[in-house]
C-alpha positions as a printed Julia matrix, in Angstrom:
446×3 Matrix{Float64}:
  84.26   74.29   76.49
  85.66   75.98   79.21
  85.3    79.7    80.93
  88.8    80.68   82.67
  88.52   83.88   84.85
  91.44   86.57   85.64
  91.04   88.3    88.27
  92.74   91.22   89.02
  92.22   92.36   92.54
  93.36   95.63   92.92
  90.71   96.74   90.46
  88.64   94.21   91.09
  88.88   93.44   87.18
  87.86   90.23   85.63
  88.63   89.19   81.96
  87.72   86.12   80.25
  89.11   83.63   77.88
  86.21   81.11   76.36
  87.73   78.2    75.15
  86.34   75.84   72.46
  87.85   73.26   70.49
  91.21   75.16   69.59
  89.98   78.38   69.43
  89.63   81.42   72.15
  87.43   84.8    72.8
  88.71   86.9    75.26
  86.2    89.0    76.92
  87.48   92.88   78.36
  91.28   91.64   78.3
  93.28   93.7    80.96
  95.98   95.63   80.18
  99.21   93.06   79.98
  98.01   90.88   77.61
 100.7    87.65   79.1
  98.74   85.73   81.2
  96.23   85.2    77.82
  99.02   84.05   75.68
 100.2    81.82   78.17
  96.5    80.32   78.71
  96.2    80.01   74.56
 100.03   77.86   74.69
  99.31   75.97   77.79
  95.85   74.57   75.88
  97.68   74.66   72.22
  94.63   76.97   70.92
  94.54   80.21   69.22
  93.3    83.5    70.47
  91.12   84.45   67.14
  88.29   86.64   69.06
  88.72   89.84   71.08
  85.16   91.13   72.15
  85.08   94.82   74.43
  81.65   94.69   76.19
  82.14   98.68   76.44
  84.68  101.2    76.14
  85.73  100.67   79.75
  86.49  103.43   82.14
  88.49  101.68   85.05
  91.05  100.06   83.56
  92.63  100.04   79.92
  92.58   96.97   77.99
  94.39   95.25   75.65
  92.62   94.43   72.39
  94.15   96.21   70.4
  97.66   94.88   70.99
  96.39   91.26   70.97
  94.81   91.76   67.66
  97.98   92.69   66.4
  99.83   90.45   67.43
  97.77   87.42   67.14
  95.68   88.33   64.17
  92.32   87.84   66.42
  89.48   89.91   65.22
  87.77   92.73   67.29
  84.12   92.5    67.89
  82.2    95.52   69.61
  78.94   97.04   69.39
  78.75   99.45   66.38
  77.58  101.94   68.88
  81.08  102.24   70.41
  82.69  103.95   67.04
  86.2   103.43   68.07
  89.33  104.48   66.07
  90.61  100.48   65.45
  89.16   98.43   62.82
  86.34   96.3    64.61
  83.91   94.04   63.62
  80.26   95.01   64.64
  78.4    93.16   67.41
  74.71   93.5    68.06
  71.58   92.04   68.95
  70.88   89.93   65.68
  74.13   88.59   65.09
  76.37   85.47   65.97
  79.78   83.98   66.23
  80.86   80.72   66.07
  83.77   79.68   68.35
  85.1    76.03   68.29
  81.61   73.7    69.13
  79.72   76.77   70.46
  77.98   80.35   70.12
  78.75   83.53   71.06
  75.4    85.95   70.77
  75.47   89.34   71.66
  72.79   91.42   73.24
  72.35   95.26   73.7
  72.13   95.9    77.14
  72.8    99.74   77.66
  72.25  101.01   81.34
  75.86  101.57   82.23
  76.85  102.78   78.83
  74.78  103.16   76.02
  77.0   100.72   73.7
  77.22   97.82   76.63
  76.71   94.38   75.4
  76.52   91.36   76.98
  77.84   88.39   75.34
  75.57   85.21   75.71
  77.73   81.99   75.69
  75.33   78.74   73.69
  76.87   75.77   74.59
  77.26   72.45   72.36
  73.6    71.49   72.84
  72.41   74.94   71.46
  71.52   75.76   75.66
  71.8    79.17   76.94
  75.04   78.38   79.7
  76.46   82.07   80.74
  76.26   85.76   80.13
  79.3    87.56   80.62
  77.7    90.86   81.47
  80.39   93.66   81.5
  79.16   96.64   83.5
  75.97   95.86   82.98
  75.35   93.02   85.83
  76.94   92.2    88.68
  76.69   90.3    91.85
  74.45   91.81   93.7
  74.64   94.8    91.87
  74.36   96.38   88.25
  76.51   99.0    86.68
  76.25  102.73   87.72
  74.83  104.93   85.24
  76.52  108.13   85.73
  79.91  107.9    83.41
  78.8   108.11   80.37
  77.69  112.22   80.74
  80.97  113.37   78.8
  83.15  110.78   77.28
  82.49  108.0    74.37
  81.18  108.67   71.18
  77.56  108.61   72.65
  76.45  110.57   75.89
  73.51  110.16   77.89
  72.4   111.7    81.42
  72.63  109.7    83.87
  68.95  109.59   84.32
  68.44  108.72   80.72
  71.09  105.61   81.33
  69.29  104.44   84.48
  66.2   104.08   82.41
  68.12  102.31   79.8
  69.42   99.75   82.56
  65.6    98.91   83.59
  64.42   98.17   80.39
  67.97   96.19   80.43
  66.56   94.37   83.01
  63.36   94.06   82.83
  63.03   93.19   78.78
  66.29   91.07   78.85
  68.55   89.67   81.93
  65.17   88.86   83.88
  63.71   86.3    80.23
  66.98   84.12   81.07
  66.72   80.93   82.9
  67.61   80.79   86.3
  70.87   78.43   85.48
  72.49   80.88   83.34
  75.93   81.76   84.51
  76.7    85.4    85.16
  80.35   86.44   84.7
  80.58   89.91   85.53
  83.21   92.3    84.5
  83.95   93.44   87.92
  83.79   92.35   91.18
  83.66   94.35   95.09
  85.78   97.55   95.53
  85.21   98.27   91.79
  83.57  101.9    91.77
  81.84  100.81   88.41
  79.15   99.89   90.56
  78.01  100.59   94.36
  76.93   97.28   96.21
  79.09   94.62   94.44
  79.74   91.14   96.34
  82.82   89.64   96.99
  81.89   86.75   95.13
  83.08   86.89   91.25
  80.55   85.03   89.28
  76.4    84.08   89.94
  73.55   82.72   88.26
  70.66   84.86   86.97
  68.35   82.78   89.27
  70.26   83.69   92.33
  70.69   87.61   91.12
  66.55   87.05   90.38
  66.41   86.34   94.09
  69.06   88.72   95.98
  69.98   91.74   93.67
  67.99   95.13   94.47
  68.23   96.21   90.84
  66.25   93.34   90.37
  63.59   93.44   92.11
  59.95   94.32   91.31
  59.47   97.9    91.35
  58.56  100.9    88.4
  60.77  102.6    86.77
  61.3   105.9    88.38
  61.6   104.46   91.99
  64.43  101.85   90.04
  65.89  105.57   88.83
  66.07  106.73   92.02
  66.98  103.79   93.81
  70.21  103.56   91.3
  71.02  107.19   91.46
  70.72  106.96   95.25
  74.33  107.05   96.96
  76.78  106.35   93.84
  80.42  106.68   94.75
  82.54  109.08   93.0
  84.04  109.54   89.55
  87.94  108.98   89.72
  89.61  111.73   87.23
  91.14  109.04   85.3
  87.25  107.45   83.84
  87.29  109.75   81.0
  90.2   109.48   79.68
  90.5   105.79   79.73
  86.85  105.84   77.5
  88.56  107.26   75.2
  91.83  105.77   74.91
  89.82  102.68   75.06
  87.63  103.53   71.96
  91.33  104.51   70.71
  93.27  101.78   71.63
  95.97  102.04   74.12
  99.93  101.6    73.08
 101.88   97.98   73.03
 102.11   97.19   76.89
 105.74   96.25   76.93
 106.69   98.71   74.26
 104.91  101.8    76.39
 106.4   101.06   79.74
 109.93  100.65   78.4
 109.6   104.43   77.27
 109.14  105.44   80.96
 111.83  107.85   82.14
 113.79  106.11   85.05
 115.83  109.0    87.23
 118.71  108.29   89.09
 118.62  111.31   91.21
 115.95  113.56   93.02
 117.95  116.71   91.07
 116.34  115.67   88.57
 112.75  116.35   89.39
 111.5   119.36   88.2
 110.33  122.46   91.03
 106.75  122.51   91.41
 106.06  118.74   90.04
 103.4   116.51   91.67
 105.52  113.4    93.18
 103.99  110.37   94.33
 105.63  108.29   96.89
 104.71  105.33   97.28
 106.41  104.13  100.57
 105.21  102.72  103.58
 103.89  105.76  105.93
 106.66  105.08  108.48
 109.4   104.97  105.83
 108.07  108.42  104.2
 107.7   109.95  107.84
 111.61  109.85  108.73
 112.55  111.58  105.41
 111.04  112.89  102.11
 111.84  114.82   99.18
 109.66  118.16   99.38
 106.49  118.14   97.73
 106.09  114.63   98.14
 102.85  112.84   98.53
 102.68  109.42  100.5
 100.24  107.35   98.22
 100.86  104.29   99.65
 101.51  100.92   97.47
  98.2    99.81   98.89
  95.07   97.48   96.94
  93.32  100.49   95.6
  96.88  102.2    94.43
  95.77  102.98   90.78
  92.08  104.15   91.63
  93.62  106.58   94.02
  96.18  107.56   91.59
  93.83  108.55   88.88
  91.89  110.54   91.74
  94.41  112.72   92.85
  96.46  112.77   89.33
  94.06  114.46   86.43
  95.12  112.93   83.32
  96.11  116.35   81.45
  99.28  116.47   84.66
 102.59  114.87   84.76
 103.85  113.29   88.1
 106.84  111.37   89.32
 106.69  108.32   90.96
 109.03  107.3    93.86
 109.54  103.59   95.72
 111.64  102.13   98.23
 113.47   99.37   95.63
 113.71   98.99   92.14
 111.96   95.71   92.21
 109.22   97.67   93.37
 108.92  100.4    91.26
 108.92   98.42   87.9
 105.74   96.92   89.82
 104.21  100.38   89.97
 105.01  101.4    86.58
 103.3    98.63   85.38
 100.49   99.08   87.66
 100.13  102.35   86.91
  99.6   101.2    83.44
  96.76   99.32   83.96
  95.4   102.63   83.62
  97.11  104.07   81.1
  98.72  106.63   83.73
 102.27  104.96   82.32
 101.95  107.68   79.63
 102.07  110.71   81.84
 104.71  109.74   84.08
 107.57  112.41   84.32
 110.42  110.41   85.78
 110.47  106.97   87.93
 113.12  106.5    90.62
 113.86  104.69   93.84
 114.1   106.73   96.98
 117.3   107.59   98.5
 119.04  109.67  101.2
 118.96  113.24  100.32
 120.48  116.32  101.87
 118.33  117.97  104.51
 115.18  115.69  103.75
 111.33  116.79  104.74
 110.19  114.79  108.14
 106.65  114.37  109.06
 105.86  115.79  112.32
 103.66  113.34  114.71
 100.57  114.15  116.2
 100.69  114.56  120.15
  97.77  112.04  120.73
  97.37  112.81  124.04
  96.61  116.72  123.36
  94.15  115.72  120.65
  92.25  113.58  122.92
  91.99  115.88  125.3
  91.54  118.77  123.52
  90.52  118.25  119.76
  88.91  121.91  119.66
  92.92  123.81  119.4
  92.46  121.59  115.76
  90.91  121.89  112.81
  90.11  118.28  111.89
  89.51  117.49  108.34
  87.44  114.22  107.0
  88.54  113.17  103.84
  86.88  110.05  103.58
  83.25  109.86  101.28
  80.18  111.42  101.93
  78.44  108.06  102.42
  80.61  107.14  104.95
  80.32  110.43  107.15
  76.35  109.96  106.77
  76.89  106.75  108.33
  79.48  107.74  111.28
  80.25  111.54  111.68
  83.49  110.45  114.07
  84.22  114.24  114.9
  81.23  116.93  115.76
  83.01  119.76  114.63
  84.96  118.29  111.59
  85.2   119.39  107.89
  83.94  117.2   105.48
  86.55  117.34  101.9
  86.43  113.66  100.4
  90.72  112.76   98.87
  88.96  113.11   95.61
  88.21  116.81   96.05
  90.75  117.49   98.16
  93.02  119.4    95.53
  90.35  122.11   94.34
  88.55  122.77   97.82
  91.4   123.04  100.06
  91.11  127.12  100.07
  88.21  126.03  102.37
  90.05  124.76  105.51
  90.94  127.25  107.88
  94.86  127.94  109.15
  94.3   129.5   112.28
  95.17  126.12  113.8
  97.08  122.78  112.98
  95.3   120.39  111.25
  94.37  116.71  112.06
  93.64  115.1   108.88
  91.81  111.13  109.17
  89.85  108.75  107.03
  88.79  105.38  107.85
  92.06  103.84  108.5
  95.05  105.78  107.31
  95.76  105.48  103.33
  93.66  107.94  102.71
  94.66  110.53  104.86
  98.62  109.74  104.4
  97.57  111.2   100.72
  95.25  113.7   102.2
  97.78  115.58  104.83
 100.87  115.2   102.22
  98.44  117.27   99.62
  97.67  119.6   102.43
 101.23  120.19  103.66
 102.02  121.6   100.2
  99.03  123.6   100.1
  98.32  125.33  103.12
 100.86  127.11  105.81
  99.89  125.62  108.8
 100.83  122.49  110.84
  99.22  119.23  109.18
  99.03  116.21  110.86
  97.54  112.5   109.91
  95.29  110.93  112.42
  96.62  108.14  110.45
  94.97  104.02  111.64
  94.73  105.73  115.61
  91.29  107.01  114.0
  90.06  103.75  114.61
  90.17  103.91  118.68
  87.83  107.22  117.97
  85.69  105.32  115.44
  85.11  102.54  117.9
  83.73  104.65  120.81
């Protein structure tokens, strides 16, 4: 038998294939479903099991195009109701894979139709848990995304109770040498306090993980309620075209509209570009925003895009935008783009103006200075007395709130952020808007 783990870090994703004999289960397959065809030829086996923990939120997987293609069979919990023929998967049942056992159990907290998939070895002993949402390192998954998408809803309080009895009734009977394979890892805002590590034990998770500590249930609700990041735009809709199933990977990016001109971008359109800061500062087309090709490029995409809007997305080289497109499809934000094209000269191109440092430092009152980064953080480190506190991801419907009597300084924690933030703001508002860009970090310091 053998476990392989992708990872993919910018949305700190992890699929599994379990291999047995000949024969492979993937586990929440990402979107490009390659690298799992290539791992199934490499070992001369064949994929025959696809099982979706959840409906997943984050990301948009690729189940339904493997089972196509390969003929592999789709297991999920019959809670999940999705639009693709499936076979059900609950507490109860088993699966035979090669020389081993695949048992699933119901372990709603972060959705109500999670499952975790318990892997029996050839011995008939309990050797991992691949745990979804549900547990993580150091962590477990947030409760709070299941109030309006999926075939079943639940409050967020009613899903934190659901993830102590998960706990408590479940995860905590395992022995301590179970492996945990998690469906996410840190930076994923599926959950709040994730490690950097990708994989654990229930023994050490028994020992270190908050959520699994002794205490009763309403201090556990409150405890996982407390601080919970916020909910990208793009969750919702990728429930549901996960309980759908999303379009042939290949097949949907080819359909992308590639532009060879900036005439042909309609007036009034959102346009991301994704160009270094410096290289978006000396020229621009109007209207552009500078989201940055950065880690965290699709979760800040499906922030500041709503999934109901069309954009158009701009790079520096062709190379590089076929990246993007397909990145942007690990989302399933491939589908709303308007028009793809690499940057070039224009006539009479927009320039971003640059802060005079030395007048902010000495006198940061003639500016209105504008925090965009979370709440949490700002609890932690106001860096400005006098600022205004708008998190990126609210950005677009509160920015009626920020004065224009003076220029405005926008900053974050380092500068992606706000390169977003003060491109949304220059189309917005008719004042002066500057980025405080990575020079907030000689304030932060002080």
């Amino acid at each position: 038998m053998e476990i392989k783990q992708f990872y993919d870090k910018n949305l700190s994703h992890a699929s599994y294939a379990i291999l047995s004999g000949n024969e492979i289960a993937l586990i929440d397959p990402a979107r490009d479903p390659k690298q799992y065809y290539d791992f199934a030829n490499v070992n001369n086996a064949k994929i025959i099991v696809i099982i979706e923990t959840h409906p997943h939120a984050d990301f948009v997987s690729s189940h339904l195009e493997i089972s196509k293609k390969t003929g592999a069979d789709i297991y999920v919990s019959k809670l999940l109701k999705p639009d693709y023929k499936f076979i059900p998967f609950d507490e109860g049942d088993e699966l035979k894979l090669g020389n081993i056992f695949l048992i699933p159990m119901n372990t709603p907290g972060h959705s109500p139709d999670s499952i975790s998939i318990l892997v029996r070895d050839e011995n008939g002993k309990d050797y991992a848990l691949a745990t979804g949402d549900t547990l993580f390192v150091g962590d477990v998954g947030r409760p709070d995304l299941r109030e309006s998408a999926g075939a079943i809803v639940n409050t967020k309080d009613e899903l934190a109770r659901m993830m102590y009895h998960t706990i408590n009734e479940k995860l905590l009977k395992l022995s301590d040498d179970v492996l945990v394979y998690p469906a996410h890892g840190a930076g994923s805002l599926c959950g709040k306090a994730t490690s950097t590590d990708t994989f654990t034990t229930i023994g050490r998770e028994r020992k270190e993980n908050y959520a699994l500590q002794k205490m009763n249930e309403d201090t556990f609700v409150k405890e996982l309620l407390n601080e919970q990041s916020f909910i990208p735009k793009y969750f919702g809709y990728d429930v549901e075209l996960n309980r759908k199933g999303a379009p042939d990977f290949e097949e949907s990016i080819s359909k992308v509209t590639r532009l060879n001109s900036y005439d042909e971008i309609k007036p009034g359109a959102i346009i991301i570009d994704t160009r270094s800061k410096e290289d978006f500062s000396k020229g621009h087309i109007k209207g552009a925003v500078n989201l940055i090709a950065e880690l965290k490029f699709e979760t800040w995409l499906g922030t500041i895009v709503s999934p109901d809007e069309k954009f158009y997305l701009i790079s520096d080289t062709k190379e590089n935008l076929e990246s993007l497109i397909r990145r942007t499809a690990k989302i399933g934000y491939e589908l709303i783009i308007e028009g793809a094209l690499v940057h070039h000269n224009t006539d009479n191109p927009e320039t971003s103006e640059s802060l005079d440092l030395n007048l902010f430092k000495t006198n940061p009152e003639e500016f209105t200075i504008v925090d965009v980064r979370d709440y949490s953080e700002v609890r932690k480190q106001k860096i400005f007395k006098e600022s205004i506190s708008i998190p990126l991801n609210e950005l677009r419907a509160r920015f009626n709130e920020i004065p224009v009597d003076k220029p405005i300084a926008v900053h974050c924690a380092g500068g992606f952020r706000s390169a977003a933030a003060s491109g949304i703001l220059i189309n917005l508002l008719n004042t002066k808007v500057f980025d405080l860009g990575n020079e907030i970090k000689s304030f932060s310091e002080n």
